[in-house]
N, C-alpha and C positions, 0 to 999 in steps of 0.2 A: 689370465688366459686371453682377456682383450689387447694386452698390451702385446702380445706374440704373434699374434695376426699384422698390424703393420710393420714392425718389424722382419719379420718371414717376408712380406711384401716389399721392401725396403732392400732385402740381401737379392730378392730374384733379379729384382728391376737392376741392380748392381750388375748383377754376372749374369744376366743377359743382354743389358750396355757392352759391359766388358769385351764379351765372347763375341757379338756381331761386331763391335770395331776392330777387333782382333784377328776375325775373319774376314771383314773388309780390307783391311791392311795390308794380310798375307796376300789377300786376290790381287791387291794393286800391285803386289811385287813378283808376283807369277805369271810365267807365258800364258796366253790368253786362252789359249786350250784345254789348262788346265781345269777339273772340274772342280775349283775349292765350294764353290757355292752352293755344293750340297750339306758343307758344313752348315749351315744356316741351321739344319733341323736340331741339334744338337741346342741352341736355347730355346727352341720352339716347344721340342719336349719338355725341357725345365722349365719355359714357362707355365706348361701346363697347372704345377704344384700348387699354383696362385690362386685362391678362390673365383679373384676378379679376374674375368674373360677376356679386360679391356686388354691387360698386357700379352697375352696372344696375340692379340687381333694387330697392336700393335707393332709387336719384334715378326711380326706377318709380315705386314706390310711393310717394315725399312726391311727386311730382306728379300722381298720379292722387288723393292725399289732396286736396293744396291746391288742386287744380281745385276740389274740390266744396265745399273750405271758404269758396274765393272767389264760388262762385253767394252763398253768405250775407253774405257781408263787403265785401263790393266797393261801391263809390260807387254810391249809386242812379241810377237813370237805365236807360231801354231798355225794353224788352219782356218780360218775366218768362220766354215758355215760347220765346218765343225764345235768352234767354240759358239755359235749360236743358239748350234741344237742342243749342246749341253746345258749350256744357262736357259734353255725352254723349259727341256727338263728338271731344271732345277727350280722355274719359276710354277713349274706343276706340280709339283711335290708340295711344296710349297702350299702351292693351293687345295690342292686333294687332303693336306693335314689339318688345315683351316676349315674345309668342307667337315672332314670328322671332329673336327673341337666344337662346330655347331652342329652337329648329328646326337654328337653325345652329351651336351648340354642339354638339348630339346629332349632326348629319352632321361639324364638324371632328372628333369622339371615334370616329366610324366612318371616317372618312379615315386617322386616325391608326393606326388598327389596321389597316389594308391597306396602308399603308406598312411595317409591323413584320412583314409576311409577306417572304418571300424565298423565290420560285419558283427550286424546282432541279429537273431532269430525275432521276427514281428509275431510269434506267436508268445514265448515265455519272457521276452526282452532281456536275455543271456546274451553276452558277447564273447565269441571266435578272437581265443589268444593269438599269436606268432604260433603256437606248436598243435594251435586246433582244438584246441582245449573250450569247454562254454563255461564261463561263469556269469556270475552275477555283475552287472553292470558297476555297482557299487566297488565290490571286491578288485574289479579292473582298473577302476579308476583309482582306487587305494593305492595299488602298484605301479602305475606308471605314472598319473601324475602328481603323485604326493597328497591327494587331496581325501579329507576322510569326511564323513557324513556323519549329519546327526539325524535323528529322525523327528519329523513332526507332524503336524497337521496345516494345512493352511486354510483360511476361513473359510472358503464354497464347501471343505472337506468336513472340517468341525461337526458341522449336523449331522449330516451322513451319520457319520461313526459315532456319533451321540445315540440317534437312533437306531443304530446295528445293536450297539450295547443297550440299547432299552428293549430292543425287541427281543436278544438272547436270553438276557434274563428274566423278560415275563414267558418263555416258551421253555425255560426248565423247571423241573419238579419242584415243589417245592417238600420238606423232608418237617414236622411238626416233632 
């Protein structure tokens, strides 16, 4: 399972190289009006799949670069503020997608952390399953994290229950 994580990392970074040269290419050979530079979002999505953020933020930035490298570069032909305003919009999208890949990292890292709570009631110390359910803290932890219990005493405890047990039995009947 560890070895498919860089791997999957490995193929993104691949075919999202790929697709933004590919669409830089096309832009260099098209009148300058044309709007290719919204294709950019098309690895942006895909890179999404990536655990790591960095290739987002990454294939973000060469193509908010190469949008504006290609208002200069690109085959003449078109409208000038026309092909300006296009490549703006395209460098907004762009950015407004960047804005939601860190919108929704920040809420998956807050989700994350409300899963890591474990509601238990402070009066019977029972703990609130997934489906609402209370059980025994013990039982819970049996379940999800493989862990089982044994029971004992620890020594502050020892007496105690030494003398619980001496006191229950000098306080029943005794039967001759």
């Amino acid at each position: 399972m560890k070895d498919s994580v860089p791997t999957m990392n490995l193929l993104l970074v691949g075919v999202a190289a790929l697709l933004v040269s590919t669409i830089f290419i096309l832009d260099l050979f098209t009148p300058i009006g044309v709007t290719i530079p919204l294709l950019y979002t098309i690895p942006l999505l895909i890179t999404l799949l990536s655990p790591e953020r960095s290739l987002f933020f990454t294939t973000a930035a060469a193509s908010a670069l190469l949008t504006i490298l290609g208002l200069f570069l690109s085959a003449p032909g078109g409208i000038f503020w026309m092909a300006f305003t296009n490549r703006a919009l395209a460098v907004l999208s762009i950015g407004v997608a960047t804005g939601f890949c860190l919108l929704h990292k920040k809420v998956a890292m807050r989700l994350k952390k409300l899963e890591d709570l474990l509601p238990f009631c402070s009066g019977c110390k029972r703990v609130r399953d997934d489906r609402g359910y209370w059980k025994q803290l013990e039982l819970y932890l049996e379940e999800h994290a493989v862990t089982h219990f044994s029971r004992g005493l620890c020594p502050e405890c020892l007496p105690k229950e030494h003398d619980t047990v001496l006191s229950t039995q000098d306080a029943s009947p005794h039967y001759s």
